[in-house]
C-alpha positions as CSV (number, residue, x, y, z in Angstrom):
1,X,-0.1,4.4,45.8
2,X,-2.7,1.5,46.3
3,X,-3.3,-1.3,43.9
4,X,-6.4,0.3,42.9
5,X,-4.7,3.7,42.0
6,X,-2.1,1.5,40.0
7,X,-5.2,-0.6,38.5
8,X,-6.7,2.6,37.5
9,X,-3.7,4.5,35.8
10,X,-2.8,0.9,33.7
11,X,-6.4,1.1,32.5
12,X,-6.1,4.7,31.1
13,X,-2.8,4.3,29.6
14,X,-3.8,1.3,27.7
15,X,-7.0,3.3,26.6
16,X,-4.5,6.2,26.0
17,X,-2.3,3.7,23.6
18,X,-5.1,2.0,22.4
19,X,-6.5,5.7,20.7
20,X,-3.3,6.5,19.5
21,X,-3.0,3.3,17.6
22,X,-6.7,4.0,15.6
23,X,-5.7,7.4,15.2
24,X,-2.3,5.8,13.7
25,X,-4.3,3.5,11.4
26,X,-7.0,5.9,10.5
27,X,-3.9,8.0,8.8
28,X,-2.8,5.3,7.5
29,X,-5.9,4.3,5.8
30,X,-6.3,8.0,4.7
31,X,-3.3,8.2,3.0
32,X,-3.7,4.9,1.3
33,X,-7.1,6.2,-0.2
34,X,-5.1,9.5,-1.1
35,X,-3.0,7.8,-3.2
36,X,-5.4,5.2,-4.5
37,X,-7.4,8.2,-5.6
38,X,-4.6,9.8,-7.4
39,X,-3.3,6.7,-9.3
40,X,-7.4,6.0,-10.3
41,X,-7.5,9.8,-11.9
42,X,-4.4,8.2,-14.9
43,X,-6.3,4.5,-15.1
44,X,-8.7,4.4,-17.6
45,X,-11.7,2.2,-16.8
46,X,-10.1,-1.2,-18.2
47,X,-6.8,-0.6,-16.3
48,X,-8.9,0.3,-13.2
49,X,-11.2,-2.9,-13.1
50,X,-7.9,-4.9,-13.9
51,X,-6.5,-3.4,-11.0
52,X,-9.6,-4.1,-9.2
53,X,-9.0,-7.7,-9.4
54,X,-5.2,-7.4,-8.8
55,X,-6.1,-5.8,-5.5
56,X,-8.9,-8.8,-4.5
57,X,-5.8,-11.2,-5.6
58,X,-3.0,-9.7,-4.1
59,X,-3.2,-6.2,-2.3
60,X,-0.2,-5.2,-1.3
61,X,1.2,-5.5,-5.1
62,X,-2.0,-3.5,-5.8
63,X,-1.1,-1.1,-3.6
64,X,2.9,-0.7,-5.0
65,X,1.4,-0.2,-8.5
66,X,-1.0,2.8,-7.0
67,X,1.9,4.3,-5.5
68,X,3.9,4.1,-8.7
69,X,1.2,5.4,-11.0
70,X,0.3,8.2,-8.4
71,X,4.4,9.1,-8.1
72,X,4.4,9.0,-12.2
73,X,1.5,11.2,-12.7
74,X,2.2,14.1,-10.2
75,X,5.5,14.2,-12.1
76,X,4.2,14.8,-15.2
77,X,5.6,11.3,-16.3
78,X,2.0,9.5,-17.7
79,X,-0.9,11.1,-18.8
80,X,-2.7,8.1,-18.9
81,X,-1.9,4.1,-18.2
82,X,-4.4,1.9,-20.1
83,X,-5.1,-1.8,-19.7
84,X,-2.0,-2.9,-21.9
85,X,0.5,0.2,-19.8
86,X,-1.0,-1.4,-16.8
87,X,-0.1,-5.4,-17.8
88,X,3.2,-4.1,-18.6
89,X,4.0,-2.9,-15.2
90,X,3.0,-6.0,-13.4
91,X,5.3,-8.4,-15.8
92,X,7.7,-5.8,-15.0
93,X,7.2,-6.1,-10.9
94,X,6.9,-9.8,-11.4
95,X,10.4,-10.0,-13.7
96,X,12.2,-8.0,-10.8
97,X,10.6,-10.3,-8.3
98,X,11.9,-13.5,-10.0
99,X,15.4,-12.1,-10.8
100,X,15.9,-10.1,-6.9
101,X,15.0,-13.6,-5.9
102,X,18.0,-15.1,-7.6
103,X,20.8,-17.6,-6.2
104,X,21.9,-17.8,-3.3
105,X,25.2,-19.3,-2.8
106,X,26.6,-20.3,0.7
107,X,30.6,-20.6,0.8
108,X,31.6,-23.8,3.0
């Protein structure tokens, strides 16, 4: 094979990887609206527009809290979280935050 040949193969596998990576993140994004959707059909508006600014603040907590609500609901688990259901669930994450975080003690 030439260097040209070589060249030329590179190039479309790179393109090649470069698709499958979008295509990768496109699902990914999908599914994160998916389950966005889901958890915003239990939120009523408050809980939503708190969870709105949660999400400008700190998304990937945002996104945890989506996933729990949309788990809880398809279970049959919540009918509905309002804006006090939802401020309980975030001192909740933050209290196992704090306390997973705990000592850590090095023997010598």
């Amino acid at each position: 094979m030439s260097d040209d040949e070589l060249e030329k193969l590179r190039e479309e596998k790179m393109q090649e990887l470069q698709g499958q990576q979008e295509d990768q993140e496109e699902q990914i994004e999908q599914q994160r609206q998916a389950v966005k959707q889901k958890a915003s059909k239990y939120l009523t508006d408050e809980a939503r527009s708190r969870l709105g600014n949660v999400r400008v603040a700190r998304p990937e907590l945002a996104q945890s809290v989506e996933m729990q609500i949309a788990r809880l609901g398809e279970m049959g688990r919540v009918q509905e979280v309002t804006d006090s259901d939802l401020k309980q669930i975030l001192k909740d994450i933050q209290s196992d935050r704090e306390n997973s975080n705990g000592n850590i003690s090095f023997r010598k």
